[in-house]
Each structure stands twice: as structure tokens, then as C-alpha cells.
C-alpha positions in Angstrom: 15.6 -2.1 10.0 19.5 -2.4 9.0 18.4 -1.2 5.2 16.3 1.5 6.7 19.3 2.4 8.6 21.4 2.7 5.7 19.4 4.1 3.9 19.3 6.9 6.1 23.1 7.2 6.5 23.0 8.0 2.7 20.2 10.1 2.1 22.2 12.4 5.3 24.9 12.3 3.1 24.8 15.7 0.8 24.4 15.1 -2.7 27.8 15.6 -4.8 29.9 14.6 -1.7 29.6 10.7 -2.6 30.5 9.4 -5.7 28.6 5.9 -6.7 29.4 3.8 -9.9 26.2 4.2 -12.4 26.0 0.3 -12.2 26.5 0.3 -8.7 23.3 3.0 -8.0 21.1 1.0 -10.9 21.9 -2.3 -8.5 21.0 -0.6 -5.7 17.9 0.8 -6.6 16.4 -2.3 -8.3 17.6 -4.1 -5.1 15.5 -1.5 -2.9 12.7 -1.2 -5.6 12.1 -5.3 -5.3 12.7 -5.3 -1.7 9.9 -2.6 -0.6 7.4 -1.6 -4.2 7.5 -4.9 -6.6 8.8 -7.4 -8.1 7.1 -7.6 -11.2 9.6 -7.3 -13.9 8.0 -4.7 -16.6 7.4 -2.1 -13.4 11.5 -2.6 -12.4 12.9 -1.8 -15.9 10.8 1.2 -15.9 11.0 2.4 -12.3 14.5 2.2 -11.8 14.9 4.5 -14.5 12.5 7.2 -12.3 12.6 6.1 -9.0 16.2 7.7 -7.3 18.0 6.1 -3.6 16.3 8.9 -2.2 12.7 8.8 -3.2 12.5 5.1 -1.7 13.9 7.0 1.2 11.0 9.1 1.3 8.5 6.6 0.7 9.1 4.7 3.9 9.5 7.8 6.1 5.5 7.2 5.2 5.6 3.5 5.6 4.1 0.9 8.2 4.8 -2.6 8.1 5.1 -5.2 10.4 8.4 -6.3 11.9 7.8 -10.2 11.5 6.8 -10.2 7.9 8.3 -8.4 5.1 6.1 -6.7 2.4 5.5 -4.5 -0.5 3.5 -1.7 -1.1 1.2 -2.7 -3.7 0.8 -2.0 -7.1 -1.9 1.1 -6.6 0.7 2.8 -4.4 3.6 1.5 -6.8 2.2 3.3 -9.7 0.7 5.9 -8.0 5.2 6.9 -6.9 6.2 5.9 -10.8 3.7 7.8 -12.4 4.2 11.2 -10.6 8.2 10.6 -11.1 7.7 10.6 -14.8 5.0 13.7 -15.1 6.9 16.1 -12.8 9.9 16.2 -14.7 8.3 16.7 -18.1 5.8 19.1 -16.3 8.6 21.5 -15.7 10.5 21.5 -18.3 7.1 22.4 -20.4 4.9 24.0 -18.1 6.2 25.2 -14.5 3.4 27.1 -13.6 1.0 23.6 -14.1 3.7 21.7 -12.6 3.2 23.6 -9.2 0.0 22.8 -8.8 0.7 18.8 -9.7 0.9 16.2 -6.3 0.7 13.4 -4.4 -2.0 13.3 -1.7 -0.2 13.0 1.5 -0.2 9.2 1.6 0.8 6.5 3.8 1.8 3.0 2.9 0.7 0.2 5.0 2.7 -2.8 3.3 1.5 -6.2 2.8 3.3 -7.9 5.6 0.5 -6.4 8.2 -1.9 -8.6 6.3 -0.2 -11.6 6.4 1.2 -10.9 10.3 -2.8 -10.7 10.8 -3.5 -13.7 9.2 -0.6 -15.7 11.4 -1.9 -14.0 14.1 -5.9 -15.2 14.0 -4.4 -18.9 12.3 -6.5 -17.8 9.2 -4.2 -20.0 6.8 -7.2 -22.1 5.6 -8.4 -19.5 2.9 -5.9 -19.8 1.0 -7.1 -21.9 -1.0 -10.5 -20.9 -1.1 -9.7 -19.8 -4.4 -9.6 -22.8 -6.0 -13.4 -24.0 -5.0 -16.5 -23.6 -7.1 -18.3 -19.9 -7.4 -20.6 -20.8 -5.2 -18.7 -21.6 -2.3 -16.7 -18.9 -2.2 -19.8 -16.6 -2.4 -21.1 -18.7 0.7 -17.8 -18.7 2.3 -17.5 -15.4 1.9 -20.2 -14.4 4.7 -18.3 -16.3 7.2 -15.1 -14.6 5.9 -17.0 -11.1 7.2 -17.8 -12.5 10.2 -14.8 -13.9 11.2 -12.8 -10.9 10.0 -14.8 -8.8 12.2 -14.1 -10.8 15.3 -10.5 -11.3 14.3 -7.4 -8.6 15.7 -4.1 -7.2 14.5 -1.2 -8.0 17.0 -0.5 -5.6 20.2 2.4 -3.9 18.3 0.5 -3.2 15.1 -2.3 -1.6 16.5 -0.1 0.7 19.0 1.4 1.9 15.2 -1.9 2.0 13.8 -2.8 4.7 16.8 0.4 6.2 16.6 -0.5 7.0 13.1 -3.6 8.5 14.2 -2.2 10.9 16.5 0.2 12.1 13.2 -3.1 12.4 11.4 -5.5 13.9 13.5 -8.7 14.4 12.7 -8.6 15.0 9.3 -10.9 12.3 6.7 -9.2 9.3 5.4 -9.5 7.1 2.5 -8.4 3.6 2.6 -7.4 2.3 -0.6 -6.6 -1.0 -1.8 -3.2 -1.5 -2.8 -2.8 -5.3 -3.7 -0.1 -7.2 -5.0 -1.2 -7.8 -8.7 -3.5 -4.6 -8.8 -2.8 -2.0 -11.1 -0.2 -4.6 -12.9 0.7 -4.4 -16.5 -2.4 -5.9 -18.2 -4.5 -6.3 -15.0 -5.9 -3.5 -13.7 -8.5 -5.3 -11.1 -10.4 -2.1 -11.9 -13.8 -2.0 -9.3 -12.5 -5.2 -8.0 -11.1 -4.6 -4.7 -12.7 -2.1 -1.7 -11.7 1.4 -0.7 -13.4 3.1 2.4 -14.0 6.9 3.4 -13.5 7.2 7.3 -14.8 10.5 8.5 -12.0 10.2 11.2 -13.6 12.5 13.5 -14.2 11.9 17.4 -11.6 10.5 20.7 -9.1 8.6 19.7 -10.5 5.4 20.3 -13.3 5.4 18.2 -11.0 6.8 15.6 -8.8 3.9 16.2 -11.9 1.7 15.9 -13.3 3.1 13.0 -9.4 3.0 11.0 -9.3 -1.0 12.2 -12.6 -2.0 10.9 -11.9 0.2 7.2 -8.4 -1.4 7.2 -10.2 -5.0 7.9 -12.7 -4.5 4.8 -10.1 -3.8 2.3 -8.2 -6.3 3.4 -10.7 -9.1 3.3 -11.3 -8.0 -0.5 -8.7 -10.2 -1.6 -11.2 -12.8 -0.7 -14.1 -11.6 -2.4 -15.7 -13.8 -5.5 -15.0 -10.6 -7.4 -11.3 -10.4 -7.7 -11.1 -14.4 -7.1 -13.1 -14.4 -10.6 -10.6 -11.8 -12.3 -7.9 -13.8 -11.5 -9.6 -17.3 -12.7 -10.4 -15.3 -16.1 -6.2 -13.9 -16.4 -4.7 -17.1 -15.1 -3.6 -15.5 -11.8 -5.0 -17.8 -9.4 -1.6 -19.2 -8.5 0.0 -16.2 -7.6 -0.2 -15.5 -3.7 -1.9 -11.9 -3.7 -1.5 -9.7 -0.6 -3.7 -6.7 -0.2 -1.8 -3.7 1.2 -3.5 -0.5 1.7 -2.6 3.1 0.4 -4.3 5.2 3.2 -4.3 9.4 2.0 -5.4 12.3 4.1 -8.8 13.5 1.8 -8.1 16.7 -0.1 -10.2 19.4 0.6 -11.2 21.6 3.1 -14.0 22.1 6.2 -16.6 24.4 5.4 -18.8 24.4 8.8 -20.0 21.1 9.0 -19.3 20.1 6.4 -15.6 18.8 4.2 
């Protein structure tokens, strides 16, 4: 909260009225690039060329996150922001008229800290190491995962902003994307690995709130899945603790009767 804060005081600051040292915005901006995108190394010397004070700014404007554990927004959602910093500018300078018609899906970032405040929350520590055990375990394991998942619940607080992000929305269709940790990393792609989900998003605002809990649940749980567990064995990842957040972006398109 104190970095969002001053954050804020910055960006309301009009630009040209405040001088800052080249090396002390570079600092600044890999500091805030670690602290809320990633860490990985080869995305920070790249990104901090792209990525301004302001855009992080932005980004979180878009963010939820949970207030007892801090997290990132995943590396689908990380080069999803770097990629569209490095076209646009290009884009204009060659072709204005295709650079209008070049954007972001309006997108919301659910960071990885909501997973891991769900899995304090439901005393699900004991998978971490599931993936260490043989294939076949984990695929049997797996089931239970489903099941327990299902009857599992985000904390009080999370869910009130998961239905205050509702009412922003509306009903308008969703797709919940997987955003983890390692995904969409230099080298490792995770390609097909982890889940994304359609919600139709239509209906009272409970059984939209239902419908959002039990897509956001699924991609979550995908970390788990032999798939991805496998991908990592194969790239000597299994170490690392992955954390699935989730990249959740209003569909584009349009209704036509009843139809989208």
C-alpha cells in the first residue's frame, strides 16, 4: 500500500515538473518491475528499458492481490505489458494508421499472492511437494486435488474484491488465463500446459460470482496438474516454487442477439 501510494503521488505529478537522475529512474523501475511483474533476470534488462514509472502505475490500477501475501503478475501477463511497449512505439513511427488499431484487451491482473493466501487459508501446504513423487501418484493425487479444491474457499476479503470486480465488469464474457510464475519464461514457454476458462458471465450476481470462483479455482489448481509437473521435471524446474496467477480479459467482440 505505501508503494502504491507513492506511486500515485508521482504519476499526479505532471510530466517535465520533476526532474529524476537517469540512474535514479532505471533503480526505480527495476525495483517496481521485480516487486510487482518478475524477477527473472533476462525479462528485467529488457523491460526496464520499455516499461516507464507510469505504466507500472497503470498496471495496478487493474491489479488484485491479496493484502497478506505479496505477489507477481506472472509471466503471460508480464510479456503480454513488454511486448505491446516494444510494438507501439515502432508501430507509429512506421505505420500510424495500423498502430491505431493495435491493443491490449482490457485486462485485469490477479497476482500470485491470492493463490498462496488461498492455500494458507484451506492449510493446503502438503502439495508442495507432490512434485517430487512418481507419475503415477501425482496423476492419482490429482483427483483428490479437484475434489478438495472444489470444496476449498478464498478468504472473506478476497472474495468481497472478487465481487467488487464483478460489478466493474458486468455482464460482459471473461476469459481466465493462466499467468504463472515460470510460464511464458525465456526458454519455457509451458505452451498447452496450464488451463484457461471462458465464463459466459451472464445472470445475478451471485451466480456470476460463483461461476468466476470456480474458473479462478481451475486455473489455479493447474500448477498441480501431471502436465506442467512433467515440463518442469524435463527443464530442471522442479525446484523453483511456481505460483499460478491469473490474467482475467473482458472477451472481444460483440453481442449479436443471443449470441457474442
Amino acid at each position: 500500500r505505501t508503494i502504491r501510494q507513492a506511486l500515485k503521488e508521482f504519476c499526479a505529478i505532471p510530466q517535465g515538473d520533476l526532474h529524476i537522475s537517469p540512474t535514479e529512474a532505471e533503480g526505480v523501475r527495476v525495483a517496481l518491475i521485480d516487486h510487482f511483474i518478475s524477477s527473472q533476470l533476462p525479462f528485467i534488462r529488457i523491460a526496464k528499458n520499455h516499461i516507464t514509472i507510469r505504466d507500472i502505475d497503470e498496471m495496478l490500477d487493474h491489479a488484485i492481490w491479496s493484502t497478506r501475501r505479496p505477489g507477481k503478475i506472472g509471466g503471460k501477463a508480464a510479456g503480454m505489458l513488454l511486448a505491446y511497449k516494444i510494438i507501439l512505439p515502432r508501430l507509429s513511427e512506421r505505420d500510424p494508421e495500423l498502430q491505431g488499431s493495435v491493443a491490449i484487451p482490457e485486462s485485469y491482473y490477479f497476482d500470485s499472492g491470492i493463490l498462496s493466501d488461498f492455500i494458507d487459508y484451506n492449510g493446503l501446504h502438503h502439495f508442495h511437494s507432490l512434485k517430487y513423487k512418481s507419475l503415477e501418484d501425482i496423476e492419482q493425487e490429482y483427483s483428490s486435488i479437484i475434489e478438495l479444491f472444489d470444496k476449498s474457499s478464498f478468504p472473506p476479503n478476497i472474495v468481497n474484491q472478487f465481487r467488487r470486480f464483478l460489478e466493474l465488469i458486468g455482464e460482459h464474457p471473461l476469459i481466465v488465463r493462466s499467468s504463472s510464475l515460470l510460464e511464458d519464461n525465456f526458454g519455457f514457454a509451458f505452451s498447452g500446459k496450464y488451463e484457461s476458462v471462458f465464463l459466459t458471465n451472464q445472470g445475478d450476481s451471485e451466480k456470476r460470482l460463483q461461476e468466476f470462483i470456480r474458473g479462478l479455482k481451475r486455473v489455479h489448481m493447474s500448477t498441480l496438474a501431471p502436465a506442467p509437473i512433467l515440463y518442469r521435471r524435463d527443464h530442471n524446474l522442479l525446484d523453483f516454487d511456481e505460483k499460478m496467477s491469473v490474467l482475467v480479459q473482458k472477451v472481444v467482440g460483440r453481442r449479436f442477439g443471443d449470441y457474442f
